[in-house]
N, C-alpha and C positions, 0 to 999 in steps of 0.2 A: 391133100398134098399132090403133087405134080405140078400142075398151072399154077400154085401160090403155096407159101410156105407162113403159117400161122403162130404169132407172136405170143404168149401168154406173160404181163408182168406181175411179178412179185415186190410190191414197193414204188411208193409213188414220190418220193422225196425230191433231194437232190439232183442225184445219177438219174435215176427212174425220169423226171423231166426231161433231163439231154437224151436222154434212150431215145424219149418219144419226140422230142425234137428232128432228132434227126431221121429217126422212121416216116416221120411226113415232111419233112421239110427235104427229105432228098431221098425222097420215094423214086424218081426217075433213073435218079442215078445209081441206086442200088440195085434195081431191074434190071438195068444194062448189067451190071458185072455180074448179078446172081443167075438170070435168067427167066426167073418170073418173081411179081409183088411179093415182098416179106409182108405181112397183112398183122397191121397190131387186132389181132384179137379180142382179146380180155387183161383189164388190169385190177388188180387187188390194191387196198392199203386199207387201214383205220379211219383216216381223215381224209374221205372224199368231199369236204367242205373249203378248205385251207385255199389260199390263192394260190395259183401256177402260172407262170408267162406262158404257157401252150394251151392253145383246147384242142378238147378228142370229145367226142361222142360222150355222152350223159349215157347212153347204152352199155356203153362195153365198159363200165365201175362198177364194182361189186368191193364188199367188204371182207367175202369170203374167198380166203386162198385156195381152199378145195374147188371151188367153181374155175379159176384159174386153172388149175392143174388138170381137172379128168373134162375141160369142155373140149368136145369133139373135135376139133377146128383148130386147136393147138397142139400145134407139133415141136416147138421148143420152150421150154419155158424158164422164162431170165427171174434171178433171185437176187434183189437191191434191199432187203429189207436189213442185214446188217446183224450181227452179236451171233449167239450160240442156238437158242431158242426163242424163237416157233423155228428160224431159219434152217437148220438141221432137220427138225421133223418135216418141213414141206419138200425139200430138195430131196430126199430119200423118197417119200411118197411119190415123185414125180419120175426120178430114178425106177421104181419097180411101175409104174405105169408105163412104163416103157417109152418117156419122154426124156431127151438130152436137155442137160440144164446147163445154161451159163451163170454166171456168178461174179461179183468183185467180193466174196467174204474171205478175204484174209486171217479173219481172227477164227472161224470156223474151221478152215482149210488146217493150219497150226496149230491149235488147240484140240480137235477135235476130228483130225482129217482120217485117223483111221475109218470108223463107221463108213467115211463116204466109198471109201477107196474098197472097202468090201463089199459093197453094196452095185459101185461103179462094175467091179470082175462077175460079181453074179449076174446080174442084168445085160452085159455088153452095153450098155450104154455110153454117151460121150460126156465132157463134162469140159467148158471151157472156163478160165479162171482169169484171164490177163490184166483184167483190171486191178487183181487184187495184189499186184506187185508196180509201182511205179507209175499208175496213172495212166496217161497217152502213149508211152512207151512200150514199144511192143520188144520188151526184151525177152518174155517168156516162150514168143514162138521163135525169136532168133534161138534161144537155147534149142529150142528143141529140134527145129530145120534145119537153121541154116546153120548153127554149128555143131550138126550131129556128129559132124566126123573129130570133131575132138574131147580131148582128158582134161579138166578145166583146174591149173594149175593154181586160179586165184579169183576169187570177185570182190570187188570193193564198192559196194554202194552208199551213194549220197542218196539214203531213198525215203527221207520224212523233211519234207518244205518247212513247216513249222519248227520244228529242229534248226535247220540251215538258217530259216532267213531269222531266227534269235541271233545266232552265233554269226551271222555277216551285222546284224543291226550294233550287237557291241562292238565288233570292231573297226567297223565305217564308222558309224557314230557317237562312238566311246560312251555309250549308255552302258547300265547295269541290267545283271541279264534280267530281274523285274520289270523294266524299264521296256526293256526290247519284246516282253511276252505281253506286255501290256498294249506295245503297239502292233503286235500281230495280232492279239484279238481284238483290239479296234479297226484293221484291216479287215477283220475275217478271216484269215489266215490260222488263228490258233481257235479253236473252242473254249466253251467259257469253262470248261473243264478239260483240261490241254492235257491231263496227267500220261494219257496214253502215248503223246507222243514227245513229252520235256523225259520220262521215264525211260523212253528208249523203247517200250515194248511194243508199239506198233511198228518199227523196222524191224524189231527183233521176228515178227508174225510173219514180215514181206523174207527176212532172212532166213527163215524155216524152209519158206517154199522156195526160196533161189537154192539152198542145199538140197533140198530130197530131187527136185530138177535137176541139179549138176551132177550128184553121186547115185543115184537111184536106189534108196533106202528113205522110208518115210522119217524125218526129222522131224520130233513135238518140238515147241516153242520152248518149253519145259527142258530139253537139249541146250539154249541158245543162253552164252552169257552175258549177261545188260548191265550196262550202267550205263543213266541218265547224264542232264546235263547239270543236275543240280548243285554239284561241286565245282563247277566251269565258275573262274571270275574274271572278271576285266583284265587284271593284272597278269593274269598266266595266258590272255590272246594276246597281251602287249608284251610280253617274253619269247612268246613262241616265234612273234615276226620278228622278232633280237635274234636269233637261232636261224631265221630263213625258213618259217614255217607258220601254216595255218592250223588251227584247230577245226574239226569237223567234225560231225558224231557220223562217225561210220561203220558199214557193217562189212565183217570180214569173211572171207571164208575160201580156207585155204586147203585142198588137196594135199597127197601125200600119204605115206605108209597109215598115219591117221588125222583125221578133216578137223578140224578148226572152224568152228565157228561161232564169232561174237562179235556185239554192240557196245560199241564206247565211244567217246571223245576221244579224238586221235589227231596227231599232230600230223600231218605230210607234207613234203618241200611244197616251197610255192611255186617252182617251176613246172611243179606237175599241174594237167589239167585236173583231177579233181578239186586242186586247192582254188581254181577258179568259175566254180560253181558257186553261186552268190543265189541270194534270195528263197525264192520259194521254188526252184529248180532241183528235179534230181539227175542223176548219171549214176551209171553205172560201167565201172571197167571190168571189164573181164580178160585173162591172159590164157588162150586154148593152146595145148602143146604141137597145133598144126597152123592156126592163122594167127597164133602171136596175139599184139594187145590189140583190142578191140573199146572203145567206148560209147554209149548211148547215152544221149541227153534229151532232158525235154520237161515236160509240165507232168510232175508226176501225181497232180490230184486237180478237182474243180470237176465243175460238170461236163462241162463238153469233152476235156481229154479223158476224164474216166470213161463216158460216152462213148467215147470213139473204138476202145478199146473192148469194152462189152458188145458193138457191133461185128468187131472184128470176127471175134469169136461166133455172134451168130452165121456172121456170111459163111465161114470154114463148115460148122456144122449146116447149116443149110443145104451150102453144094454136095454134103457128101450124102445126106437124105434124098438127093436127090438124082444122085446116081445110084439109090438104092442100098448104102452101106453105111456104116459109121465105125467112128473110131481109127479113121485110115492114118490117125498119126495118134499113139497112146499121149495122153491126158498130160504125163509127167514125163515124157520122154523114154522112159523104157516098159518094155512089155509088163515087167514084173520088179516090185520095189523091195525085192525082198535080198540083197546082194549084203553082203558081211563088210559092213564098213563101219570102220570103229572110229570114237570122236578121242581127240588129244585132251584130257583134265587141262582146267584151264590153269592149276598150279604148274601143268609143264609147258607152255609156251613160251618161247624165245622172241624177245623184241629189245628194244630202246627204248627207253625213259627218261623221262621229262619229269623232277622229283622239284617241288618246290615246301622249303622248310620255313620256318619262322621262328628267328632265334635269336636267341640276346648278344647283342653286339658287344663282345667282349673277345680278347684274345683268345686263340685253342679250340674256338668253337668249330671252326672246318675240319680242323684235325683230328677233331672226336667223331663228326658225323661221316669223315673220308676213311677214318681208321675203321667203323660198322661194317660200312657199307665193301670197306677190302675185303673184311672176313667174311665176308657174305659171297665172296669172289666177283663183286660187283666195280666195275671200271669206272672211272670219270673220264669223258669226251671233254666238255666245258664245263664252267663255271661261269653264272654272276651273281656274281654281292654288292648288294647296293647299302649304303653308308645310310639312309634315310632311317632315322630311327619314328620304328611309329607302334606305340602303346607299350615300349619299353622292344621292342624286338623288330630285326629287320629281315626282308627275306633274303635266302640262300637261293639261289637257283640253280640247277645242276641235269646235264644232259649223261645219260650215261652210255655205254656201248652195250653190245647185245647180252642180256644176264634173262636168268631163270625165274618165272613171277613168284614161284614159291620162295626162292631166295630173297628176292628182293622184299617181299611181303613182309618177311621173318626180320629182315636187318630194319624197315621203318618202324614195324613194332615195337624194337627194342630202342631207335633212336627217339619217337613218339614218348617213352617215357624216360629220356635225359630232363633234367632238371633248366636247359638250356633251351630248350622247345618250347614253343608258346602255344603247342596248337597241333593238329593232325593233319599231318604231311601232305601235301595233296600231288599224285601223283597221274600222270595222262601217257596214254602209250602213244610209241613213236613209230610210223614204216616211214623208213627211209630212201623209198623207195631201189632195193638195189632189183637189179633186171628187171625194170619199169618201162 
């Protein structure tokens, strides 16, 4: 170290290509900003055989992560390999060798992020993550920089593409959401096993770490509540623009005497900019209580923007190796995660609702499900009832004003078993946006 600062990879996949893509493909230009060669080192994976649109040296492949981590000549060493284990046990390893590691593991970081973070304060070591929230978006060092001076009163992310571009595919193209998952993974867009992100728990993983970054208390995933898209149908994105609204699966999370934080299908006006985030794009808004609302957009996965984003993080630790220091900005934004921040049960959160019923079109019928839903102290905003009789029941559609989820939870269960219901109520929460 000094004249050149030595690269060691963990994972030769996707990411791990664009890593090394851009490592040599703009070797010069990284020099200039860093001050001397980032130098790819050593790489690890299992299948050193498989094709790659890049070449590197037959030399510097090994199969063994250990040779990665303890060779002389690496001084940071980046972890793409992905899940819970071996990935955990090599980052620790590398951690007490006294190497800073980078990383996009999300799922790790959420599920498992204590171990690292005790391990990060024993060692002094750094530990960069930015890929593992939003892709090319470098929203995590805005949290932690450039909006240190604020108490972050709100974040809303659009932060899972496959997610998005399902729910843009039914309502541009009024396909079924089967229809639209089918042509994301004929894109490549969804995996052929999507469940991670139609379930909601891969935002829920990127929403753990936008909370334990915002409030500075670690947040497990385990914390975070999800619901998927699996309930979303055509007919409730063609209601919701009846209403002046899109559907989005977004991830919330709001400050306050206690934090809020969750993954759902949510309706928001359409004059707001999240509701105009289409495709395989994420944003994110954030409202700080000093510079007000803020949003970031951009390509929140693929190789090159994850890429970009995993460089980021080395050039930060690079330069501070090499003024001799590290850690000159803590990992998560505060020194210590240890602050008394309690979360809101998601029985007491206050929103608006979006309640769509399926009921047999007969007289009395609104006045049974508006009479529940009174005692429940629950308002109606609007109403539509559509006359179309289909399997013997039509839908009810109904927007409510702001009511309590335990309440309202408590009155569909009781309307769920009227004898006039054809079916379980399907209901979507609503921000409306007020002080947006």
């Amino acid at each position: 170290m000094g004249s050149r600062i030595g690269i060691g990879l963990l994972g030769f996949g996707t990411i791990g290509t664009g890593v090394v893509k851009i490592l040599t493909h703009k070797e010069g230009l990284l020099k200039e900003r860093v001050g001397v060669p980032l130098d790819l080192v050593k790489i690890a994976d299992i299948d050193l055989n498989r094709p790659r649109n890049v070449r590197v040296s037959p030399d510097i492949l090994t199969t063994q992560a250990l040779e990665v981590i303890h060779h002389p000549q690496v001084d940071i060493v980046v972890e793409l390999i992905g899940g819970i284990e071996p990935a955990k046990g090599f980052i620790l390893e590398a951690l007490r060798a006294g190497k800073p590691v980078v990383t996009a593991n999300k799922a790790l970081l959420a599920q498992d992020g204590r171990d690292i973070l005790k391990t990060l304060e024993e060692t002094g070591q750094d530990l960069g993550f930015e890929a593992s929230v939003a892709g090319g978006i470098p929203i995590l060092k805005a949290m932690r920089e450039g909006l240190v001076a604020n108490g972050f009163n709100r974040i809303y992310g659009i932060i899972n593409g496959t997610a998005n571009y399902v729910l843009t595919m039914m309502e541009v193209e009024g396909i079924s959401f089967q229809d639209a998952l089918a042509d994301a993974q004929a894109k490549g867009y969804a995996e052929a096993d999507p469940t991670l992100d139609i379930s909601g728990m891969d935002a829920a993983h990127k929403a753990s770490i936008l909370a334990t970054m915002a409030f500075g208390r670690y947040f497990c995933v385990n914390e975070v509540y999800v619901e998927g898209l699996e309930e979303v149908n055509l007919r409730d994105i063609r209601y919701a623009r009846e209403f002046g609204y899109r559907v989005k699966l977004l991830a919330l999370i709001k400050g306050g005497p206690k934090v809020e934080i969750r993954v759902h299908p949510t309706m928001i006006p359409l004059e707001h900019s999240l509701a105009k985030v289409d495709g395989v794009f994420n944003a994110v808004y954030i409202e700080g209580d000093a510079v007000g609302p803020t949003m970031f957009y951009g390509q929140g996965a693929g190789e090159m923007p994850t890429a970009s984003a995993v460089i980021a993080d080395v050039v930060d630790i690079a330069r501070d190796l090499l003024k001799g220091g590290t850690r000159r900005v803590p990992p998560f934004s505060y020194e210590s995660l240890e602050r008394d921040v309690r979360l809101k049960p998601m029985e007491d959160i206050v929103t608006r609702y979006y309640l769509r019923f399926m009921a047999q079109d007969k007289p009395g019928v609104l006045s049974r499900i508006s009479g529940i839903l009174a005692k429940g102290q629950i308002s109606i905003e609007s109403v539509i009832q559509k006359g179309r009789r289909e399997e013997g029941t039509v839908p009810v559609v109904m927007m409510t004003h702001e009511a309590r989820e335990m309440d309202v939870r408590k009155a569909l269960a009781e309307i769920d078993r009227l004898d006039i219901i054809g079916g379980k109520t399907i209901l979507i929460r609503v921000e409306d946006g007020k002080g947006w």
